[in-house]
N, C-alpha and C positions, 0 to 999 in steps of 0.2 A: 632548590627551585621552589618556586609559591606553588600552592595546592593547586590555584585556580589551572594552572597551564597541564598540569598532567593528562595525559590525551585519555580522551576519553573513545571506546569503541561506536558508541552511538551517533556521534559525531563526525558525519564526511568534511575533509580537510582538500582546497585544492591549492594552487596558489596564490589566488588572492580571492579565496571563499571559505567561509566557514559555515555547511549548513545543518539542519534538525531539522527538518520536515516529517508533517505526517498530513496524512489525506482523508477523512471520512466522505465514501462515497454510497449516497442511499439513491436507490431506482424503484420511482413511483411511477404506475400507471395510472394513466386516466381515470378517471372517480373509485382510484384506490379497488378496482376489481381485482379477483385472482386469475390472472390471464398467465403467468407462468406454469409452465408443467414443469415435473421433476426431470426429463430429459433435459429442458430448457437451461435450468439452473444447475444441473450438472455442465454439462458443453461449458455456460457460461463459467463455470469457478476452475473449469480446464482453463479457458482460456487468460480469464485473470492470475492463475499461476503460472502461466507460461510468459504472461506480459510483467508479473514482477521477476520470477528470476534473471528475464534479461534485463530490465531494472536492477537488479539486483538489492533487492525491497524485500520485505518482508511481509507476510500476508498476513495479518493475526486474527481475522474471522473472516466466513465467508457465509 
């Protein structure tokens, strides 16, 4: 079989889809102040690990 077709894990396959996606998400506030607290951005990177696993995505920085 040609190299090209060997499945690759990175690669979601459905039946008439083949995708590679990835996402860079950056969150600015308004004139770039420090208005996040450490509570804040903890909660939030619970809750973006709980929004990829059901994704089932991977998280590779937060």
């Amino acid at each position: 079989m040609s190299p090209r077709w060997e499945p690759n894990p990175d690669v979601r396959t459905g039946r008439h889809v083949v995708s590679h996606l990835h996402a860079h998400l950056v969150f600015v506030t308004k004139y770039r102040r420090g208005v996040f607290t450490d509570e804040m951005l903890a909660r939030c990177g619970e809750i973006m690990r709980e929004v990829c696993a059901d994704f089932e995505v991977e998280l590779r920085e937060f």
